[in-house]
C-alpha positions as CSV (number, residue, x, y, z in Angstrom):
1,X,-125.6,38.9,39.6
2,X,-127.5,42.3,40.4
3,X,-128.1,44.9,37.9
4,X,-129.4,48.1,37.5
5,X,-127.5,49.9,39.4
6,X,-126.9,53.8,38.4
7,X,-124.0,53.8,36.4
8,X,-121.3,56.4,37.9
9,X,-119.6,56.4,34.4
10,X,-121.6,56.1,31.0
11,X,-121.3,54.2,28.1
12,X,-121.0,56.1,24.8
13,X,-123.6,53.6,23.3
14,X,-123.1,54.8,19.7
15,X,-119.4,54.6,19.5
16,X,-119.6,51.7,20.9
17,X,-122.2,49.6,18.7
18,X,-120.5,50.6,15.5
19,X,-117.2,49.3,16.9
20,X,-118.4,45.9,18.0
21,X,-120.1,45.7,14.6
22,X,-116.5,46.3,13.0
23,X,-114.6,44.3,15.3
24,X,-116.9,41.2,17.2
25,X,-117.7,38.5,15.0
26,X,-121.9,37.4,15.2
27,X,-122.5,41.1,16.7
28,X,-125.8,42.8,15.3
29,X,-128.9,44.9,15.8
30,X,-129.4,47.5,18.9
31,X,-127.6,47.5,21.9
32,X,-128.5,48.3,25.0
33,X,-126.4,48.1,28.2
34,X,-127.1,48.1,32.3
35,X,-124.2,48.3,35.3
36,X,-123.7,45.1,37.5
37,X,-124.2,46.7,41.1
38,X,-121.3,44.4,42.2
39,X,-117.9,45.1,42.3
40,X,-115.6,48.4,43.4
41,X,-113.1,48.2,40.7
42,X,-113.6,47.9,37.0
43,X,-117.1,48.6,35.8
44,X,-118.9,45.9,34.8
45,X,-121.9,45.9,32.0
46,X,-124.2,43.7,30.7
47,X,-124.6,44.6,26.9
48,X,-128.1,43.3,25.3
49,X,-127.8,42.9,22.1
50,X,-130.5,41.1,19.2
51,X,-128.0,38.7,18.9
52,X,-127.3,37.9,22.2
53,X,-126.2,39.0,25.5
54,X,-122.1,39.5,26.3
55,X,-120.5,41.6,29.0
56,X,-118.1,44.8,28.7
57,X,-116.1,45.1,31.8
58,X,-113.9,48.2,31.3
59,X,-111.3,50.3,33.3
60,X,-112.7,53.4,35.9
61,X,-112.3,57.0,34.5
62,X,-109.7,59.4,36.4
63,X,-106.3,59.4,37.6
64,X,-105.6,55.5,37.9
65,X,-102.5,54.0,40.0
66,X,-99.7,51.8,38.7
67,X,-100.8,48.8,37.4
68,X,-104.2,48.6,38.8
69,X,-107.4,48.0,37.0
70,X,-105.1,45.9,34.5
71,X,-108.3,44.8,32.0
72,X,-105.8,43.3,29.5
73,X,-104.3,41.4,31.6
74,X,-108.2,40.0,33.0
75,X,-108.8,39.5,29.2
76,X,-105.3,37.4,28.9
77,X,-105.6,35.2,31.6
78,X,-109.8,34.2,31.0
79,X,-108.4,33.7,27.5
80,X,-105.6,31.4,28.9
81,X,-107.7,29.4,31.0
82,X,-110.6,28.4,28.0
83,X,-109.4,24.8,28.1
84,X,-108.6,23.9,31.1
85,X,-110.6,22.9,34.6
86,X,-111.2,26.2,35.6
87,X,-114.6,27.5,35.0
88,X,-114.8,31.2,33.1
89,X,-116.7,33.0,30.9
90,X,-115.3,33.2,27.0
91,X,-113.5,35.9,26.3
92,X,-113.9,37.5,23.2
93,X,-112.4,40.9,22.1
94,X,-109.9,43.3,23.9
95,X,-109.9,46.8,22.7
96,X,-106.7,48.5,23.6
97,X,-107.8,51.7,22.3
98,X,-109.0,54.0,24.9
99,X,-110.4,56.6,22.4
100,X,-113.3,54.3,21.6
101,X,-115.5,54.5,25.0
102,X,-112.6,56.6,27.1
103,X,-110.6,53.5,28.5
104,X,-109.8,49.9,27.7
105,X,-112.3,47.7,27.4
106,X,-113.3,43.6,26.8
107,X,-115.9,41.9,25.7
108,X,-116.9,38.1,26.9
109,X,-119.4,35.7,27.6
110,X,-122.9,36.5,29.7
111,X,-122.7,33.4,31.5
112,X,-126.0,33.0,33.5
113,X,-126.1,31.9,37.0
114,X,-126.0,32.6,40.5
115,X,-123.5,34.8,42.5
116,X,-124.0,34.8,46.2
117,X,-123.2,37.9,48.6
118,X,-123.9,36.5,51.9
119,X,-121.3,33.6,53.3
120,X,-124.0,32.1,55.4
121,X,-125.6,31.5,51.8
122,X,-129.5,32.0,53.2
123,X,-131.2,31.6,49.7
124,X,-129.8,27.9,49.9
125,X,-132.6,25.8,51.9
126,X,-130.9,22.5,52.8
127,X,-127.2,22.4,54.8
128,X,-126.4,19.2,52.0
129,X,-126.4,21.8,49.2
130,X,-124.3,24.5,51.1
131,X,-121.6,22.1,51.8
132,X,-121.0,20.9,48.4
133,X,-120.8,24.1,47.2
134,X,-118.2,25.1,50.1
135,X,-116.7,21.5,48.7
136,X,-116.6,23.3,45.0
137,X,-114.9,26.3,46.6
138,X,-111.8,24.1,48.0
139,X,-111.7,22.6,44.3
140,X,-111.9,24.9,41.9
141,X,-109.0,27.0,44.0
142,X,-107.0,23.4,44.0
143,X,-107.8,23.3,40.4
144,X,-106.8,26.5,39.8
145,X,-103.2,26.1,41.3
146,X,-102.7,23.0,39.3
147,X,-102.6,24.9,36.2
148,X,-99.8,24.5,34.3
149,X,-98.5,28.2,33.7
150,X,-96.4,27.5,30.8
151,X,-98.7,24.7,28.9
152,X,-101.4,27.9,29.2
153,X,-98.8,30.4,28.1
154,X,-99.4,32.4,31.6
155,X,-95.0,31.9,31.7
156,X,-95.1,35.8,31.6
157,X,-97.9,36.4,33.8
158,X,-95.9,37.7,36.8
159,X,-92.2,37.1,38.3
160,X,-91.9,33.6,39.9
161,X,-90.9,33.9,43.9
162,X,-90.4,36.1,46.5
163,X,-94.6,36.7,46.4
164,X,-95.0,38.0,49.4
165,X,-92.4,40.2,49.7
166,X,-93.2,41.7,46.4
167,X,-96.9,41.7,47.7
168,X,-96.0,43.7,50.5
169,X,-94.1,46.0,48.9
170,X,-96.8,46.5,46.3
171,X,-99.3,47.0,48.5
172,X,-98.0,49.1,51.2
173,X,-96.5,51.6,48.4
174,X,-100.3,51.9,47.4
175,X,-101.7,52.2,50.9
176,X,-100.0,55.6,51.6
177,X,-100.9,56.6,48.3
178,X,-104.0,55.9,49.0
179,X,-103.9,57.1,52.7
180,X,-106.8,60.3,53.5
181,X,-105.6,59.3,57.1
182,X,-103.5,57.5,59.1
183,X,-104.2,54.4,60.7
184,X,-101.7,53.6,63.2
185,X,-103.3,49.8,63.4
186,X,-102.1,49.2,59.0
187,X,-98.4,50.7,60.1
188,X,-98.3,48.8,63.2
189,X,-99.4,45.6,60.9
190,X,-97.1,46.8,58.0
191,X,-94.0,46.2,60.5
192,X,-94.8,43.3,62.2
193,X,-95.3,41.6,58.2
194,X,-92.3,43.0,57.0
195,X,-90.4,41.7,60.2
196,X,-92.4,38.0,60.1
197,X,-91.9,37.6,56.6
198,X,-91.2,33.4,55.7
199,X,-88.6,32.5,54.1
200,X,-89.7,31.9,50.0
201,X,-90.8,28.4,49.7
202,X,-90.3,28.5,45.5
203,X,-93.7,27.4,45.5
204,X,-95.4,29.5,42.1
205,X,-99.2,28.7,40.9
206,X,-101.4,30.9,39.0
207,X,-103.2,32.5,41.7
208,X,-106.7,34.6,42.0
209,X,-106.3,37.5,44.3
210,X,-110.0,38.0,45.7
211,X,-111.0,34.4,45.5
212,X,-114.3,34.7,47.7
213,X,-117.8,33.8,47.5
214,X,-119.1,36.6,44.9
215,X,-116.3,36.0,42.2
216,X,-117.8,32.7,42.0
217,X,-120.8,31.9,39.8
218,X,-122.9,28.8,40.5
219,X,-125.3,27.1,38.2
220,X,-128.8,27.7,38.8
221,X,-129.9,24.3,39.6
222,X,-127.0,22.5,41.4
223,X,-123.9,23.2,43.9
224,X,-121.6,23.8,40.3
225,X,-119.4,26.8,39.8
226,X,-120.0,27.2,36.2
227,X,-117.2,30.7,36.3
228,X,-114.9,32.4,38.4
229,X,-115.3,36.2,38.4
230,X,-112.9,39.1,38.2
231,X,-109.1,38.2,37.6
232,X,-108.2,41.9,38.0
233,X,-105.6,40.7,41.1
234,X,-104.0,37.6,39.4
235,X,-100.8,37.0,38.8
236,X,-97.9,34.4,39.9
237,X,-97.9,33.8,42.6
238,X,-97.9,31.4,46.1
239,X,-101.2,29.5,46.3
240,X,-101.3,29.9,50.2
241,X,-102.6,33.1,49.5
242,X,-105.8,32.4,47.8
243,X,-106.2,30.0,50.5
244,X,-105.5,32.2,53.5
245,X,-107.8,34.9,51.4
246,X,-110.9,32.6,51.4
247,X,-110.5,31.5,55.1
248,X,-109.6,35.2,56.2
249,X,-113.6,36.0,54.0
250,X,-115.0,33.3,56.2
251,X,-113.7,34.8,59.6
252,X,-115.0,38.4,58.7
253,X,-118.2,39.2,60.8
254,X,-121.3,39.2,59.0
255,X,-121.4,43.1,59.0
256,X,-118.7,44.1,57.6
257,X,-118.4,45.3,54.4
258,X,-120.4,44.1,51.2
259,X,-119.7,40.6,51.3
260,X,-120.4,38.8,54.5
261,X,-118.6,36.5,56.6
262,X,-119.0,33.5,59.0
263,X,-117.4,35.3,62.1
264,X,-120.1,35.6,64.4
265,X,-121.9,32.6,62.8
266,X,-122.6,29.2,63.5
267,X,-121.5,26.9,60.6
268,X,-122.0,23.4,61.8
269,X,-126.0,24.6,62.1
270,X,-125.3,25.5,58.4
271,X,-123.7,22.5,56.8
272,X,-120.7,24.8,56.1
273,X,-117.6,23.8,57.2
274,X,-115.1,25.3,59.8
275,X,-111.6,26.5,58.8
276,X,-109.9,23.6,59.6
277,X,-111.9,21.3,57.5
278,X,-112.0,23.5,54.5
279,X,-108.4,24.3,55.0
280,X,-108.2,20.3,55.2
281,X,-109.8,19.4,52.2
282,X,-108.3,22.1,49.9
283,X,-104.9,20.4,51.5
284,X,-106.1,16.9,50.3
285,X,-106.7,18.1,46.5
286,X,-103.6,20.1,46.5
287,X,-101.7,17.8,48.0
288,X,-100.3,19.7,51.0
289,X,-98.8,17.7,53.9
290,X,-99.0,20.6,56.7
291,X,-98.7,24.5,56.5
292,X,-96.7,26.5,58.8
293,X,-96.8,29.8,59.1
294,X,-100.7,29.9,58.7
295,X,-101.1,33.0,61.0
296,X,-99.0,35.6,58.9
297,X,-100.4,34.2,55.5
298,X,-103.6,35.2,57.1
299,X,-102.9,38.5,58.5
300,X,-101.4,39.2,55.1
301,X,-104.8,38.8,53.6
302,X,-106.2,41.0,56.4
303,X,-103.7,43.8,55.0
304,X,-104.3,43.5,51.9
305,X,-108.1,44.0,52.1
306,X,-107.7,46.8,54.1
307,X,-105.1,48.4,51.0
308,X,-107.9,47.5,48.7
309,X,-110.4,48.8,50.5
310,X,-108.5,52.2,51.0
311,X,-108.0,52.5,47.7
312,X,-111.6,52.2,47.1
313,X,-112.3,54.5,49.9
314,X,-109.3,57.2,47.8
315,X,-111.2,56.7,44.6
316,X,-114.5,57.4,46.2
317,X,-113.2,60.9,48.1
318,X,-112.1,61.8,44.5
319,X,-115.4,60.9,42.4
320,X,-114.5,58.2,40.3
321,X,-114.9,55.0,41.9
322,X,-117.1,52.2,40.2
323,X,-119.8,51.4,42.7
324,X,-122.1,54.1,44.7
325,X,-121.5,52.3,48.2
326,X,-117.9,52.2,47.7
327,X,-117.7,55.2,50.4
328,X,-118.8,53.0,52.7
329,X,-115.7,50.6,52.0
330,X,-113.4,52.4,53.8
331,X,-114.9,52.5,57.1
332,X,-113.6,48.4,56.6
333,X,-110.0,49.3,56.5
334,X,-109.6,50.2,60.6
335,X,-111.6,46.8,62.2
336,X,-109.2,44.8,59.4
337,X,-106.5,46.1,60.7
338,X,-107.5,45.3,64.3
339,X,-108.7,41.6,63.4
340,X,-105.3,40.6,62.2
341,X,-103.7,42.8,65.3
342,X,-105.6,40.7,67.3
343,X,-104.5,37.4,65.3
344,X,-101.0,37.9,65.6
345,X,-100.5,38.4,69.3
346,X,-102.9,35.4,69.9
C-alpha cells in the first residue's frame, strides 16, 4: 500500500498522541503519521509510533450524506470477523468523539503486505502465481458469505431481504444528491433496474460492498490474502453482489479509473481466469447450482460504481474529498453507465 501522499485533511498530531496514550493499551513515545494514497472515501493513515506501527482510518471533513463514511460500523464488523476465516487487520480502539481530531476515528493493526492496483497483476512474473491468487479471490469471498451473522453478533448489521431493492433505492436517492449534471445513460439505467428487479431469493450473507483487487492484501512472499481492506460498504446483504462486483472489476477496460480491469486484456496469456471459470469456482465453494438473472446483478454493480464515483466526483467539486485524483473519478460515471447500457440490450 502507497503512502505519502499529501494529506487533503491533517492530523492534529498532539491531540491525538495524548489520547492514544490515555485510551490504547501498549501505546508510547512519538508519533508520527503519513496518508495512504489509496482510497476515495475515508482517510486512511499510517501512524508510526516507538512502539509500533497501527493505522487510523477516520471519517472526511465537510457536509457528509446519510449513512456514508460509517467508520463505526468498519470498526464493528473487523472486530466481528477476528476469529473467523476471513483475513483482517485487528481492530483496536473506536473513538466516537469527534472533538478529539474533528471526526470519528479507529485505530487497528498495520498489517504488512501487498495491495495490487492493476488487474492484469504485472509485478507478478509467473501466470502459476496469478491464478492462485485469482483462486484466493473466489475463496475468501465464498468464505466470507459463509459467515455465520448471528454466531459473529453481525444479527444487527443490516435488514435481512429485499437487498436490492433497498440498494437501489439507497443509491439512486444519493446519485441526484450527488448529481453536478445529468446523465441521461444513469436515469435510463435507473428504470430499466427498477423495472428488471428479481424477485427476493431470502438469500442474506455478510457481504463486502467493493470486494476488488485493492481491498485485498496479499502476503509478500506467496499468493495469500493475509486482509481484506475497507468494509465501509458492508452490510446484509445478497452474496451475488459481491460476486457480480468482482466480475463487473474484471470487465472494466484497463483505463478506466484507478483500479484497472481485464476488459481489453487477454487473460488466458495471463494465467487469470475468465468470468465463467472464476464465476465457476466461487459457485463450487459456495455451493451454488446455477444463477439466473446474472445480467442485472451485473448491471447493478455498474450503477452502483457510477453512484460511488459521483459521489466522489460531488465531494471533489466541494473540497473535501479524501484523495487528490478523486476529480478525475467522475469522468468514470458516463462510460459505466454505457457498459451496462450496452450489457442489458445484448
Amino acid at each position: 500500500m502507497s503512502e505519502q501522499e499529501p494529506a487533503v485533511q491533517q492530523l492534529d498530531m498532539a491531540a491525538l498522541q495524548t489520547y492514544l496514550q490515555q485510551h490504547l493499551d501498549g501505546f508510547s513515545g512519538s508519533l508520527s503519521a503519513n496518508k495512504f494514497s489509496g482510497g476515495q472515501s475515508n482517510p486512511t493513515f499510517k501512524l508510526t509510533t516507538d512502539s509500533g506501527n497501527y493505522v487510523l482510518r477516520k471519517q472526511p471533513p465537510g457536509k457528509l450524506l446519510k449513512s456514508a463514511h460509517a467508520v463505526d460500523r468498519e470498526f464493528k464488523v473487523i472486530r466481528a470477523l477476528q476469529n473467523t476465516k476471513v483475513p483482517v487487520a485487528n481492530a483496536f480502539h473506536l473513538c466516537e468523539d469527534p472533538s478529539v481530531i474533528g471526526s470519528l476515528f479507529y485505530i487497528m493493526e498495520f498489517v504488512d503486505g501487498e495491495v495490487y492496483w492493476d488487474s492484469s497483476l504485472p509485478e507478478i512474473k509467473n501466470n502459476q502465481t496469478r491464478s492462485e491468487m485469482y483462486q484466493q479471490m473466489s475463496q475468501v469471498l465464498a468464505d466470507l458469505h459463509s459467515v455465520d451473522i448471528s454466531a459473529v453478533g453481525l444479527s444487527d448489521y443490516g435488514k435481512p431481504g429485499n437487498y436490492f431493492e433497498r440498494q437501489l433505492s439507497r443509491w439512486s436517492g444519493q446519485y441526484k444528491l450527488s448529481e453536478i449534471k445529468p446523465i441521461i445513460e444513469m436515469d435510463e439505467l435507473i428504470r430499466w433496474l427498477t423495472q428488471n428487479m428479481p424477485a427476493d431469493d431470502g438469500r442474506v450473507a455478510l457481504v463486502h460492498g467493493d470486494y476488488r483487487l485493492d481491498n485485498l492484501m496479499f502476503a509478500k512472499n506467496k499468493p495469500e490474502i493475509i486482509a481484506v481492506l475497507d468494509w465501509e460498504l458492508s452490510t446484509l446483504g445478497h452474496p451475488l453482489a459481491d460476486l457480480a462486483y468482482q466480475c463487473m472489476q474484471l470487465r472494466l477496460p484497463s483505463h478506466i479509473g484507478h483500479s484497472s480491469g481485464l476488459g481489453d486484456i487477454d487473460r488466458h496469456a495471463l494465467g487469470i481466469p475468465s468470468e465463467q471459470e472464476f464465476v465457476a469456482s466461487y459457485c463450487q465453494r459456495a455451493g451454488i447450482d446455477s444463477i439466473p438473472n446474472w445480467n442485472f446483478y451485473l448491471a447493478f454493480s455498474f450503477f452502483r460504481l457510477g453512484a460511488i464515483a459521483q459521489g466522489v466526483a460531488k465531494r471533489a467539486q466541494e473540497g473535501n474529498a479524501s484523495s487528490s485524483q478523486a476529480s478525475k473519478v467522475g469522468a468514470m460515471v458516463p462510460p459505466l453507465a454505457k457498459m451496462a447500457i450496452e450489457l442489458i440490450k445484448t
